[in-house]
Each structure stands twice: as structure tokens, then as C-alpha cells.
MARSE-221624 format. One line per 2 residues: number of its first residue (from 1); their letters; for each residue x, y, z of N, C-alpha, C. Coordinates in pm, 1 decimal. Atoms other than C-alpha are relative to their C-alpha. Example, Ala and Ser with C-alpha at 12.3 -4.5 7.8 and 13.67 -1.06 7.14 Angstrom:
1> AS> 89.0:-119.0:0.0:1230.0:-450.0:780.0:90.0:120.0:0.0  -82.0:-119.0:-6.0:1367.0:-106.0:714.0:-77.0:109.0:73.0
! end
This chain:
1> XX> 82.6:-118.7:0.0:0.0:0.0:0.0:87.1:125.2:0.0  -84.7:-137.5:-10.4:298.2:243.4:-43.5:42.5:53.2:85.8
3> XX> -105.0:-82.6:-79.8:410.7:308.1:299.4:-187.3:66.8:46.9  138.7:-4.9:-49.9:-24.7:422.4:378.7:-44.4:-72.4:92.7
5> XX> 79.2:47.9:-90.5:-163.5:329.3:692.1:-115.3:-72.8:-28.7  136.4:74.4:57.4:-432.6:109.4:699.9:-102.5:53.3:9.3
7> XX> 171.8:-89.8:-42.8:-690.1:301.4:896.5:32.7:109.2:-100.4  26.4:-115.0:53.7:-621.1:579.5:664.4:-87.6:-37.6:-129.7
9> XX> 48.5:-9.6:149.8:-726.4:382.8:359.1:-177.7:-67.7:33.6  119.8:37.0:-106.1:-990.1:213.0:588.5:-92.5:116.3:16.8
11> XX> 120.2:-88.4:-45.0:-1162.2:550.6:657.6:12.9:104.7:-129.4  36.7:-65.4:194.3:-1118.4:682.1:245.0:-100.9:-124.6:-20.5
13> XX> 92.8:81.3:94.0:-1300.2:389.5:168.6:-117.4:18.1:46.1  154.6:-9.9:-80.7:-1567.2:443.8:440.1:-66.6:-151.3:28.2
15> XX> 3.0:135.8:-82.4:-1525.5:68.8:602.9:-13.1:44.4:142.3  28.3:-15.6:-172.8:-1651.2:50.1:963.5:89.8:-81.5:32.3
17> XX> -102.7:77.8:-40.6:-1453.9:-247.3:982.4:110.3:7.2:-50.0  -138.9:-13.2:47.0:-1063.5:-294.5:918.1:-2.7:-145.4:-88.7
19> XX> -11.9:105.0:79.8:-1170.1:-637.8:792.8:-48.7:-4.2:-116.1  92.1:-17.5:105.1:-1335.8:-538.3:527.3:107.7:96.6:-122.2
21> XX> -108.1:-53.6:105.4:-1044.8:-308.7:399.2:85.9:-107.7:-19.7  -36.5:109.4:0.9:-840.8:-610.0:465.4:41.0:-81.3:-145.9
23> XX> 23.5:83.7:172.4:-996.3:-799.8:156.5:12.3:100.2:-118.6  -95.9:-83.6:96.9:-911.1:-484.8:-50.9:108.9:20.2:-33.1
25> XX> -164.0:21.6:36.5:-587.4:-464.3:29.4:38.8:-62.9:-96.9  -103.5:101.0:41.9:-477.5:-764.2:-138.1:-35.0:-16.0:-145.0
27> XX> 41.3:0.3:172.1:-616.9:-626.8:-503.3:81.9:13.1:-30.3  -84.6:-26.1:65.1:-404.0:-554.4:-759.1:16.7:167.5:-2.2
29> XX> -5.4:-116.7:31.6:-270.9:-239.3:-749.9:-26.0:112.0:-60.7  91.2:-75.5:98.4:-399.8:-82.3:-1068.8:-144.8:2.4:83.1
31> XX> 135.1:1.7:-54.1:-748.4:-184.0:-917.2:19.0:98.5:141.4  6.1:-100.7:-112.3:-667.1:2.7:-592.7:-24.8:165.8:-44.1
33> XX> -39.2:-148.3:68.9:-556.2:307.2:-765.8:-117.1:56.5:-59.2  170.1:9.4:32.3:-920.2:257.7:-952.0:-101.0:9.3:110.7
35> XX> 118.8:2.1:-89.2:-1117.8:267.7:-636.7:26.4:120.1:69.1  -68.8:-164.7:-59.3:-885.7:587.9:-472.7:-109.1:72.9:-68.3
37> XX> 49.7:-95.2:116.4:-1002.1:778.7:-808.9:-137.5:10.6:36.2  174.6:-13.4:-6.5:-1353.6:685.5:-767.5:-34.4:65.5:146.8
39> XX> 75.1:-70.0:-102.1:-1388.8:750.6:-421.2:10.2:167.7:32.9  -3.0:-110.7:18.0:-1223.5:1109.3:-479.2:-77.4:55.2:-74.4
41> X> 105.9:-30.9:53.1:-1487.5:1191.0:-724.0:39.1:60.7:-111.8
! end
């Protein structure tokens, strides 16, 4: 995740739980980078 905290990407995504970012984490990078974008708008 680049050196990014977890709870930080945990509370961009707007997960209550950490387990739930968890199973994001372990996308492919491009796809992460795709869900950042979106959630910035």
C-alpha cells in the first residue's frame, strides 16, 4: 500500500470495519488506484 496506513485507507473507503479493507488490500494495485479515483470523485 505504499508506505499508507491502513486506517487511513480504511476511513477513504468508508469501512466501519478494518476487515473489510483487509480484503481490498490484497487487489491488484492498478485496481486500488481505480477505487482511490472513484472515491475522490
Amino acid at each position: 500500500m505504499r508506505g499508507t496506513p491502513q486506517r487511513a485507507i480504511q476511513e477513504l473507503a468508508g469501512h466501519a470495519k478494518s476487515s473489510t479493507t483487509e480484503i481490498y488490500m490484497h487487489l491488484a494495485p492498478r485496481a486500488l488506484q481505480d477505487a482511490i479515483r472513484n472515491l475522490r470523485g
